[in-house]
C-alpha positions, 0 to 999 in steps of 0.5 A, a space after each residue: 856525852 859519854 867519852 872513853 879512852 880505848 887502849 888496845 893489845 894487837 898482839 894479844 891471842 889470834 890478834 884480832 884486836 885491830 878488826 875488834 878495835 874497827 867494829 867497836 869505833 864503829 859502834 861508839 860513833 853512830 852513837 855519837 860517843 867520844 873517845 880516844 884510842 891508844 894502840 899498844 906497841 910493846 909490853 909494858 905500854 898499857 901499864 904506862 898509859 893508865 899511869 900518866 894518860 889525863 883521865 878524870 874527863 873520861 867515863 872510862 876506860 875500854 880496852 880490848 886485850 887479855 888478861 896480861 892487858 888489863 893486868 897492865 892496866 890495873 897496875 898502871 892505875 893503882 901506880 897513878 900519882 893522882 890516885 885517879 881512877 875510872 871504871 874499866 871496861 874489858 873487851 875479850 881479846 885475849 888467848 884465855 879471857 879468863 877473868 871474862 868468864 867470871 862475869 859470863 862475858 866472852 863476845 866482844 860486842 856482848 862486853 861493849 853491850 854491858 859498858 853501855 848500861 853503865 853498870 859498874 862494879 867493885 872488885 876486889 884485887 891482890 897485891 902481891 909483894 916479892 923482894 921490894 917490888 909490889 903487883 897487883 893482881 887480878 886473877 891468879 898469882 901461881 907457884 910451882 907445877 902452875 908456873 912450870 906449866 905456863 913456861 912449857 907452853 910457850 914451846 908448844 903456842 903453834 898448837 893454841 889452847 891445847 899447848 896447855 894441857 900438853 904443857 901439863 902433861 909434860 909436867 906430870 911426867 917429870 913430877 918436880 916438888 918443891 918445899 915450902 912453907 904457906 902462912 894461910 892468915 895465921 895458920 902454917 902449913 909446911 911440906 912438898 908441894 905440887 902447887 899453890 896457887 891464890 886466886 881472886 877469879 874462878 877461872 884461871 888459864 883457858 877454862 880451868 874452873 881453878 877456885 870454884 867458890 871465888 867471888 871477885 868482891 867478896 874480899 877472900 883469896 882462894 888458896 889451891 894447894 896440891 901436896 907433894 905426896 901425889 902420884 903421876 897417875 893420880 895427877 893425870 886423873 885429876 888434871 881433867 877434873 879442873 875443868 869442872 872443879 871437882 879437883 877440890 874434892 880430892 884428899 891430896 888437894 886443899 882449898 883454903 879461903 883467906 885475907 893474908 896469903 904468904 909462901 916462904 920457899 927455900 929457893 927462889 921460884 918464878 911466879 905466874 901473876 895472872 898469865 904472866 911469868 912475874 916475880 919470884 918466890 918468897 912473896 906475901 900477897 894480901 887481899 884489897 877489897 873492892 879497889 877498882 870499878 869495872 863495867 859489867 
């Protein structure tokens, strides 16, 4: 008999992870599966129940969040003293779902549908390290414009997805470039930057089709970088255009896939690890190939 532990964000997007939680509970027990639900009540609580919760009985985990959730869950279960691992079912939500898209997965009872056919998968995750502290990452880790914008937004959440693109139009505006080096395996790039963003999904933020050529096994990071040199209303041209990921055509844009991604600023700038304000810069993030199962 299948049994699962289920871990569920309430607050995460329209929080409506407790009605989700209601209808898949539901469903688990008219097919007389177990499980054992946990209901996160503060940040960090995912992390701490993948980390210490007895899982080796389990058939897996499910969990009904975004992708700040599964973030939380992936580093509590690289983080295990037992080094135990289950295979991860994610169930969207979330405000962006973004990883979801990836896997063509945006219903809830769709993703749970999936988990049932007990097809898993391994994904590939990046472990990014800055100053002695060591995350991994799922989805993105993202430096300048792309941090700034995730900063903005929180000022405009009363106007959901779209805060996003206003946060971003507020940044265009004020344009702010910061100097860096990037060591892209062995090559080195220097100069004034827009952004740079590595990631391991090809979706990013709410539908931005950031890294188009990405594959979540292929053991590769995509490396976005918008030189500095750009002006505000080639900005404004561009920005749609990560919606359908043609950015990657413009000159002012470089897209580089590689093992190693490494980027030494000259100040110490808050990162973006997949949605959340992580970390700050210098930090050295470095492909694991196929290091977790999930469900798909």
């Amino acid at each position: 008999m299948k049994s699962y532990i289920i871990i569920v964000n309430p607050f995460s997007g329209k929080k409506k992870g407790l009605n989700i939680l209601n209808n898949i509970e539901s469903i688990l027990d008219d097919k007389g599966y177990l499980f054992d639900t946990h209901i996160t009540e503060d940040s960090g609580d995912a992390f701490a129940l993948a980390q210490t919760l007895s899982i080796s009985d389990y058939d897996g985990i499910i969990m009904i969040g975004g992708d700040g959730t599964f973030h939380e869950i992936v580093n509590g279960m690289m983080n295990r003293k037992d080094n135990t691992r289950i295979p991860i079912g994610i169930i969207p939500g979330g405000t962006g779902n973004s990883f979801l898209l990836d896997l063509n997965i945006t219903d809830p009872i769709q993703a749970l549908d999936r988990i049932f056919l007990n097809k898993t998968k391994k994904i590939d995750i990046l472990r990014t390290k800055y100053k002695q502290n060591i995350k991994y990452s799922i989805n993105l880790v993202g430096w300048g414009m792309i941090t700034d914008v995730g900063l903005t937004s929180e000022k405009f959440r009363l106007f959901g997805y779209s805060r996003y693109t206003i946060a971003a139009v507020i940044e265009i505006f004020f344009k702010k470039t910061r100097y860096a080096k990037l060591k892209i395996d062995n090559n080195i790039i220097e100069g004034e930057f827009m952004f740079a963003i590595a990631c391991n999904s090809k979706n990013v933020g709410k539908g931005m089709l950031m890294a188009p050529n990405a594959k979540l096994d292929d053991g590769l990071i995509d490396v976005i970088i918008a030189e500095g040199n750009i002006s505000r209303l080639r900005l404004l041209n561009v920005l749609p255009k990560l919606f359908n990921g043609t950015h990657i055509n413009e000159p002012e844009v470089k897209y580089i896939q590689c093992k190693e991604f490494n980027l030494i600023s000259e100040d110490s700038d808050q990162l973006n690890i997949d949605g959340e304000m992580i970390g700050e810069s210098p930090f050295e993030s470095k492909v694991m190939e196929k290091a977790i199962d999930i469900f798909y």
